[in-house]
C-alpha positions in Angstrom: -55.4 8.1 -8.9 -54.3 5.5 -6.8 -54.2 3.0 -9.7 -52.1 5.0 -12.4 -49.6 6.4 -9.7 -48.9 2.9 -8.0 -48.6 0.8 -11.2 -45.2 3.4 -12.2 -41.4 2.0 -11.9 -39.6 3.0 -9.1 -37.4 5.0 -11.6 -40.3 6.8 -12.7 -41.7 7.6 -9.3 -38.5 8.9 -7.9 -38.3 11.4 -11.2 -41.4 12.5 -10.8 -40.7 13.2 -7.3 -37.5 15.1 -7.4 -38.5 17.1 -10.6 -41.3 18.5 -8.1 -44.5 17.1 -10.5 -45.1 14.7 -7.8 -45.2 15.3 -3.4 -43.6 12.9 -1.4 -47.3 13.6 0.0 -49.6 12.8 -2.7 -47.3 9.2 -4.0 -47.9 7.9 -0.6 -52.0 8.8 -0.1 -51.9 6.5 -3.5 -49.8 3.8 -2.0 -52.2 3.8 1.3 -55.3 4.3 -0.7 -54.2 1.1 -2.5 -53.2 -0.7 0.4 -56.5 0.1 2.1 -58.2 -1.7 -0.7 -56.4 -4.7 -1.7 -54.4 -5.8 1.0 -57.1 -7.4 2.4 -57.1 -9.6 -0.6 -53.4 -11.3 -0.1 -52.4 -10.0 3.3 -48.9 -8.5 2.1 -48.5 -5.7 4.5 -49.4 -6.6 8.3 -48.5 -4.0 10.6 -49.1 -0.6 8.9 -47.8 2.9 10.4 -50.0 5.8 8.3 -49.3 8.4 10.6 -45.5 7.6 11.5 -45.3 7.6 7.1 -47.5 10.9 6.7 -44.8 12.9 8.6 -41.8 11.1 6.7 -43.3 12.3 3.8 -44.1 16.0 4.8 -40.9 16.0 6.2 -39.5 15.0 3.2 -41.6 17.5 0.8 -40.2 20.5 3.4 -36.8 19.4 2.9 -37.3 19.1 -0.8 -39.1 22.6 -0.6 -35.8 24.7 1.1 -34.1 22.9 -1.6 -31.2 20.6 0.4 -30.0 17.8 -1.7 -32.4 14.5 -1.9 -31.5 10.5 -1.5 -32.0 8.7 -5.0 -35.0 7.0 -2.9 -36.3 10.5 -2.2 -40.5 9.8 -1.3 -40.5 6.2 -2.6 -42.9 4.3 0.2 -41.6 1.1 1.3 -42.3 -1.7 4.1 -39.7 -3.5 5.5 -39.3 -7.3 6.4 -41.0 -8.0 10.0 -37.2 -9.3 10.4 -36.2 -6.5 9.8 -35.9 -4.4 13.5 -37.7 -0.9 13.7 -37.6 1.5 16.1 -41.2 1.9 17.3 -43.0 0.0 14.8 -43.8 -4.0 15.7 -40.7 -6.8 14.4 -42.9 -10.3 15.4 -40.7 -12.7 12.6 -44.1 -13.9 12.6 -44.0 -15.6 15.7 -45.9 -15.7 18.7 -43.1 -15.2 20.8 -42.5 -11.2 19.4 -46.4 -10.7 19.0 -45.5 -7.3 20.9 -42.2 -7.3 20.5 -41.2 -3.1 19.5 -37.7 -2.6 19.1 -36.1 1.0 20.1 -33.5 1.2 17.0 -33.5 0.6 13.8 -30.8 -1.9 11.8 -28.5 -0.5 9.5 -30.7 -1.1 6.5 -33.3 0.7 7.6 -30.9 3.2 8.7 -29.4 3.8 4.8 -32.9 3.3 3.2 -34.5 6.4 5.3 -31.1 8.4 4.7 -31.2 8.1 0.8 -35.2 9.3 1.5 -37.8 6.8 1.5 -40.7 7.1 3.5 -41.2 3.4 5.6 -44.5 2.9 6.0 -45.2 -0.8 8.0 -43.6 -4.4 7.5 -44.5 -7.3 5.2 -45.6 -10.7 6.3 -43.0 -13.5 6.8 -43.5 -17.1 8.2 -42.6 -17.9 11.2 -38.6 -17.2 12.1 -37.9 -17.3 8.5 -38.8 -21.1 8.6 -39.8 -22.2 4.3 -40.3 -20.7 1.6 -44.2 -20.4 1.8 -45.7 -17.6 4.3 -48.0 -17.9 7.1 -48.4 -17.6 10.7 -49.9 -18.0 13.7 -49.5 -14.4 14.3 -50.7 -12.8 11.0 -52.0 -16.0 8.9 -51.2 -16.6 5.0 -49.7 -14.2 2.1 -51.7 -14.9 -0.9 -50.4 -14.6 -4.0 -51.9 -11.5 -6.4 -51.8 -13.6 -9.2 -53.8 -16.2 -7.8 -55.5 -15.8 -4.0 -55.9 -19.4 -3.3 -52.1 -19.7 -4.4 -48.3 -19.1 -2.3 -47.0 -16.3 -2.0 -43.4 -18.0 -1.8 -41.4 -16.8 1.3 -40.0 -15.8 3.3 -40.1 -12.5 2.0 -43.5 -13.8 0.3 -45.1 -10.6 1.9 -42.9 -8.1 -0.1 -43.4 -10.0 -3.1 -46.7 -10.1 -3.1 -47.1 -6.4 -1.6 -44.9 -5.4 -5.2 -46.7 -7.6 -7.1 -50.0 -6.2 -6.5 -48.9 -2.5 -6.9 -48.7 -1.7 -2.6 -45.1 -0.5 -2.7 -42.7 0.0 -5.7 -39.5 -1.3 -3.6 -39.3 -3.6 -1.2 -36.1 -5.5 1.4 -36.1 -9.3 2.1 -33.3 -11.8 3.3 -32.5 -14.9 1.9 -30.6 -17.7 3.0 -32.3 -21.0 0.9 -34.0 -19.1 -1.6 -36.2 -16.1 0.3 -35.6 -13.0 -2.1 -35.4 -15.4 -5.2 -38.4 -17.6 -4.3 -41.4 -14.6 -3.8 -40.0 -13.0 -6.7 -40.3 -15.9 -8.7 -44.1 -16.6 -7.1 -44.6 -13.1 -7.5 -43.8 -12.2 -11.2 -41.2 -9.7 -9.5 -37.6 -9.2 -9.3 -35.6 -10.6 -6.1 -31.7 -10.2 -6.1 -29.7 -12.2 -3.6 -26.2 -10.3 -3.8 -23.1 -11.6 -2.9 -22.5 -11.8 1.1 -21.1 -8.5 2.6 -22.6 -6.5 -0.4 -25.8 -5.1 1.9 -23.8 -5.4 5.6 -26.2 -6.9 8.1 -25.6 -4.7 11.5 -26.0 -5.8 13.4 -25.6 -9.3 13.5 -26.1 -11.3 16.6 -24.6 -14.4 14.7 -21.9 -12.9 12.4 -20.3 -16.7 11.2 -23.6 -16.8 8.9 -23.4 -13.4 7.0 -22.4 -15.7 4.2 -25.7 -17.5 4.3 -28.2 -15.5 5.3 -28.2 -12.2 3.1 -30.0 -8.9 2.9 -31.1 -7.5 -0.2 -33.5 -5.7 -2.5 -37.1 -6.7 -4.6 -38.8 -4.7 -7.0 -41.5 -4.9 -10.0 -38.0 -3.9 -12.1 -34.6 -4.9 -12.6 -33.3 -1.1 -12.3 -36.0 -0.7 -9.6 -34.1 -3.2 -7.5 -30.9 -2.0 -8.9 -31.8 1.5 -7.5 -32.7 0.5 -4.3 -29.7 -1.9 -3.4 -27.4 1.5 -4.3 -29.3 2.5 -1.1 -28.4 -0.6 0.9 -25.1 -1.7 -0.3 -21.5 -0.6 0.5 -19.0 -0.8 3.7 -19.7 -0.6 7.4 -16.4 -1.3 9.6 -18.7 -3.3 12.2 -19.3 -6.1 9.2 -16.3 -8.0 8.6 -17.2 -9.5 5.6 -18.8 -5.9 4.1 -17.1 -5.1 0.7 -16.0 -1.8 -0.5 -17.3 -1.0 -3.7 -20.8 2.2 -2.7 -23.8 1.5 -3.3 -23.9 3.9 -5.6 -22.6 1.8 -8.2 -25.4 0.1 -8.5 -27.1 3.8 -10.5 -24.9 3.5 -13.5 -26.8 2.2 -16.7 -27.3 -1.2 -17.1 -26.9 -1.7 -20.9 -24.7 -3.9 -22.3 -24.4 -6.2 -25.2 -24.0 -9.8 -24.4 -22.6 -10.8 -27.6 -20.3 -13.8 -27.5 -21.4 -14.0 -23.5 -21.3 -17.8 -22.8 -24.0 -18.9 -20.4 -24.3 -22.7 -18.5 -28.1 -24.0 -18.7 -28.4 -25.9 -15.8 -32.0 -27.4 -16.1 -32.1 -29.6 -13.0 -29.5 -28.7 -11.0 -27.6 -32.5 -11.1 -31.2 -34.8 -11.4 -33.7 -32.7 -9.3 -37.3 -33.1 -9.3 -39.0 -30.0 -11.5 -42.1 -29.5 -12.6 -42.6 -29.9 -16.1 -44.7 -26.3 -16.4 -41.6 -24.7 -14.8 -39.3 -26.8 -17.2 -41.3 -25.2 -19.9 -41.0 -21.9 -19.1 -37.1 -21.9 -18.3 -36.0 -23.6 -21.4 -38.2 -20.8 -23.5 -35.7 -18.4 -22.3 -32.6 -20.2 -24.0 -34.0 -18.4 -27.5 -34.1 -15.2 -25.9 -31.0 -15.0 -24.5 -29.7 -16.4 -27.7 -31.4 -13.5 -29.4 -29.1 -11.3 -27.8 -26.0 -12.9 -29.1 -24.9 -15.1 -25.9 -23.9 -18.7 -26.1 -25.9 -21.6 -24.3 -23.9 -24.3 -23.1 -25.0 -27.2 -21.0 -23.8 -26.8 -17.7 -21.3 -29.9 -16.2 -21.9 -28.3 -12.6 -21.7 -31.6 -9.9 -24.1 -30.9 -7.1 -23.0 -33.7 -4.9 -23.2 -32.6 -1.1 -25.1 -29.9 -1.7 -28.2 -31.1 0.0 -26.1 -32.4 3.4 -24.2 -29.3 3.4 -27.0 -27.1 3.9 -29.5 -28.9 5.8 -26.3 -29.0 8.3 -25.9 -25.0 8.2 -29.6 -23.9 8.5 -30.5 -26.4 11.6 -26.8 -24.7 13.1 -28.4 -21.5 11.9 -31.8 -22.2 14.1 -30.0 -23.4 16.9 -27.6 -20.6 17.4 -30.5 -17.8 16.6 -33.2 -19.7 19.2 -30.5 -21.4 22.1 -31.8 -19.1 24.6 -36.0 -20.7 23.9 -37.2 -22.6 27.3 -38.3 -26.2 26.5 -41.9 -24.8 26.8 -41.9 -21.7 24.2 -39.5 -24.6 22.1 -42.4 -26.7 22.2 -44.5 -23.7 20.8 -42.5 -23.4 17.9 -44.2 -24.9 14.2 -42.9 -28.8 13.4 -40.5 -27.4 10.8 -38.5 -25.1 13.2 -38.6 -28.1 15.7 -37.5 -30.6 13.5 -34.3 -28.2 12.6 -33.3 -28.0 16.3 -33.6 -31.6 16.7 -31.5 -32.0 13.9 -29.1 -29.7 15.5 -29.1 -31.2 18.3 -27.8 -34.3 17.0 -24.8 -32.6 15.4 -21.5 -33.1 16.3 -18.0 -31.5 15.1 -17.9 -34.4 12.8 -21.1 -33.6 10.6 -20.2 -29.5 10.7 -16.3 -29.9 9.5 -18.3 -32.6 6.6 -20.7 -29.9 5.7 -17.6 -27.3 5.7 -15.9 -29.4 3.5 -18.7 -30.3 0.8 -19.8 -26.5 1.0 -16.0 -25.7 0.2 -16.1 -28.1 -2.5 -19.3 -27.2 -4.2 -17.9 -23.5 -3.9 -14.7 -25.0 -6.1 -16.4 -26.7 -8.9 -19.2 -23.9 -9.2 -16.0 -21.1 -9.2 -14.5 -23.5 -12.1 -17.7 -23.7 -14.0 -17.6 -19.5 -14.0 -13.8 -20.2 -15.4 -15.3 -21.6 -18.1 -18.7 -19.4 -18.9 -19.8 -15.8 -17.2 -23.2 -17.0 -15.6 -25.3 -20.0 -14.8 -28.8 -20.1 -16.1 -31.4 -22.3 -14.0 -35.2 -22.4 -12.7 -35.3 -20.4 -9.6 -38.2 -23.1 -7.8 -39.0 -26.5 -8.6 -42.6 -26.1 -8.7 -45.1 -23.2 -9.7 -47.3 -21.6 -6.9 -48.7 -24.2 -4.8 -52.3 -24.0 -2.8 -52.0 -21.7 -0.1 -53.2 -24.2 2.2 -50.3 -26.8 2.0 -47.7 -26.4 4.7 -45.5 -27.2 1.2 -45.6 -29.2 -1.5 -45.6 -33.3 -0.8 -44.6 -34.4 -4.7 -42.8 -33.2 -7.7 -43.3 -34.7 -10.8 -44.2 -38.4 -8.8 -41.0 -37.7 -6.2 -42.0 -37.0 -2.7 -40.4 -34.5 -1.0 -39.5 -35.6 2.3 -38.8 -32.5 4.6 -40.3 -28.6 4.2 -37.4 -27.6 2.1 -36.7 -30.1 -0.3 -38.6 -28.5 -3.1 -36.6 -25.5 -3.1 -33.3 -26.7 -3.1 -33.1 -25.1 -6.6 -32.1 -21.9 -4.6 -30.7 -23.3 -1.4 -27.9 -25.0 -3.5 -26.8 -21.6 -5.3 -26.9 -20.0 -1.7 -23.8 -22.6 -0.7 -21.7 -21.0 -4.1 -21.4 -18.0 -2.2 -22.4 -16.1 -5.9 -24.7 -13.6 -6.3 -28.0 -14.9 -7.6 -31.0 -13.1 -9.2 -34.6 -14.2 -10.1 -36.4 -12.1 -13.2 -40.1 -13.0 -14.6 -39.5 -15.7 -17.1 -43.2 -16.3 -18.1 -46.3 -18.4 -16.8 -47.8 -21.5 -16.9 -50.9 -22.2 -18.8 -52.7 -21.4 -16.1 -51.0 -17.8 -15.7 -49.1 -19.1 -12.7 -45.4 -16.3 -12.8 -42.0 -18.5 -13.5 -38.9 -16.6 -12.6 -35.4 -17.3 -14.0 -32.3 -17.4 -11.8 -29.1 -16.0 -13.3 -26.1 -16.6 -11.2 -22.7 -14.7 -11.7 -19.4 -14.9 -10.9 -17.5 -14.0 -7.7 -18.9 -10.4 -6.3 -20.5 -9.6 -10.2 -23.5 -8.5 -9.1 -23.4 -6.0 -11.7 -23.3 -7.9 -14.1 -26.0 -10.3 -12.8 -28.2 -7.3 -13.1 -27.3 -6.3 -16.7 -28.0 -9.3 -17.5 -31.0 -9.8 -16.3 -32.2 -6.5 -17.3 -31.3 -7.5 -20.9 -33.6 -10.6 -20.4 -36.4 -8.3 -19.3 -36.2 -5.8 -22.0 -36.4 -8.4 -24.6 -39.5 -10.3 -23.1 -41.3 -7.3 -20.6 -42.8 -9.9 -18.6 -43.2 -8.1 -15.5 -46.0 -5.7 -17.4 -48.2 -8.5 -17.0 -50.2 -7.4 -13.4 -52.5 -9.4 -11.4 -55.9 -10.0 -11.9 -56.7 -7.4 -8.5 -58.1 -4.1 -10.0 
């Protein structure tokens, strides 16, 4: 049962569900009947709440039964970030520091999630405060990817893409700020959108100068699976400055669309970066298809230059502001990689941070020129395939080291600076059936049409019906 239920669309679920052929019940006995069995495998989901997810759901089949009006999310099971607070269930951002750590109320999202009806059932695995793009640890250990145990997950929402890939929940949250919904969906032969900032309000917000950078946003198997789930996070809340005004509900109209004419920017290499030629592969294999559908390629004349400074500058301000209050001694506790962004922090002064503002600002200005020019940006989500599980990250790409614990991703990290909403879709696989995702970036606040596009993409390839090797 648990096997045909689970591997349905979120679409499909939520139909069967409100047309009453399906409990609220019954769709989440599948989901913890999988879980039970294959989490074990990959490690996705780490703090589970049965119980707490049983009575959501009778709950929700008794308000169903009296016939009140249901959430589009009405019965849909679904785990949260462990960044993510909860009220009552464990938040540890995967450090030692919140082993325990139970909040008493729940943020926003989860607020809007539960109202349009879903039924929360635990929290997905994370690395350690967010820190790279590959999860594990101390507190949970490693997320292994479905596709390939002794590979990455991707992070750092590698638990919810694994969780979706492997048929544990059909919709899932993340955050991203360098790459962290685009990089698990890419690992994860899944869908992660990173909308535009303000589109999913983050309340609340204990830093709110970096709601540009670090977003919230949706993951599913599907592009209108994450669609239908971001109409249940997105639209305005008065306590987020930076929230935008179009509802969520929006995001339910169709996606169709013909993309004839369309002109898109290729961007293989984002300016001379280091990819890996099975990724290369992969990503220029999807210039036919989008051709197919009548849009234009062009080659993209986007200039990187300061990317790299700019952000490394923002996420060690990022750390430092989030961890200020850290003794020396629980600083000391902290992984290398967090360390060696609050040393870099430390040695910032108001010189480097009105540089950073300034190359971020002009990156910002030649990517909104490019999107004068052509309606999206086409370009690989990661650098590299799924690496071993057991790397802290990858040293080399293609015979370049990589010097610090994000330089391989900056294939995302640089996007994030645009300010744009960004998407990845399954793209194909490597040889070795490794998932490569695409990443389509839009114009200012389109994150519409980011998603028809890359629903277009998927209908013409379907490669997100290709499912683990788990069952």
């Amino acid at each position: 049962m648990d096997e045909l239920l689970c591997a349905k669309t979120a679409c499909e679920l939520a139909a069967l569900v409100a047309s009453g052929e399906l409990s609220a019940r019954e769709l989440l006995e599948a989901h913890l009947e999988r879980i039970e069995r294959l989490n074990p495998a990959i490690n996705a989901i780490v703090t589970l709440v049965p119980e707490q997810a049983r009575a959501s759901a009778a709950e929700a089949d008794e308000k169903q039964a009296r016939g009140e009006s249901l959430g589009p999310l009405h019965g849909l099971p679904i785990a949260h970030k462990d960044a993510v607070q909860t009220a009552g269930i464990r938040s540890t951002m995967g450090s030692p520091l919140l082993a325990n750590h139970v909040p008493e109320a729940d943020d926003l999202l989860v607020q809007r999630v539960r109202a349009a009806g879903a039924i929360t059932i635990g929290k997905t695995n994370m690395p350690e405060f967010g820190a790279g793009s590959h999860t594990f640890n101390p507190v949970f250990g490693p997320t292994r990817n479905p596709y390939d145990t002794t590979r990455s997950a991707g992070g750092s929402s590698g638990g919810a893409g694994a969780a979706l890939a492997a048929r544990l929940l059909p919709i899932a949250d993340g955050s991203d700020m360098g790459g962290s919904l685009r990089n698990p969906g890419n690992f994860n032969n899944v869908v992660g959108l990173r909308p535009s900032p303000g589109r999913v309000p983050n309340v609340p917000a204990s830093h709110m100068a970096w709601e540009a950078f670090t977003v919230l946003g949706p993951m599913a198997r599907t592009v209108e699976d994450t669609a239908l789930l971001l109409s249940a996070m997105a639209g305005p809340d008065p306590r987020s400055p930076i929230s935008l005004e179009t509802p969520g509900a929006h995001f339910r109209d169709g996606l169709e669309r013909s993309f004839g004419g369309v002109r898109i920017a290729f961007d293989p290499d984002l300016g001379g970066l280091p990819v890996d030629r099975r990724v290369a592969r992969v990503v220029a294999e999807a210039i036919p298809v989008l051709e197919s559908l009548g849009a234009v390629i062009e080659a993209s004349k986007m200039d990187w230059s300061g990317a790299n400074e700019a952000f490394h500058t923002f996420r060690a301000l990022l750390f430092a502001s989030g961890l200020s209050g850290l003794p020396d001694a629980a600083r000391e506790a902290l992984k290398p990689a967090i360390r060696w962004n609050l040393a870099l922090a430390d040695d910032l002064g108001a010189t480097d941070l009105l540089r950073a503002e300034r190359e971020r600002s002009a990156v910002h200005a030649r990517f909104a020129a490019l999107l004068e020019e052509v309606e999206f940006v086409m370009l690989p989500v990661n650098q590299v395939p799924p690496f071993d599980v057991d790397l802290e990250y990858p040293s080399e790409i293609e015979g370049v080291p990589m010097k610090h614990y994000i330089d391989w991703m900056r294939s995302a990290s640089y996007v994030t600076l645009t300010g744009h909403p960004a998407i990845s879709v399954p793209a194909g696989f490597t040889d070795d059936g490794l998932p490569v995702g695409l990443q389509i970036v839009g114009r200012h606040h389109d994150d519409f049409g980011v998603l028809q596009l890359a629903y277009a993409f998927q209908e013409a390839t379907e490669h997100w019906k290709r499912r683990p090797p788990l069952d």
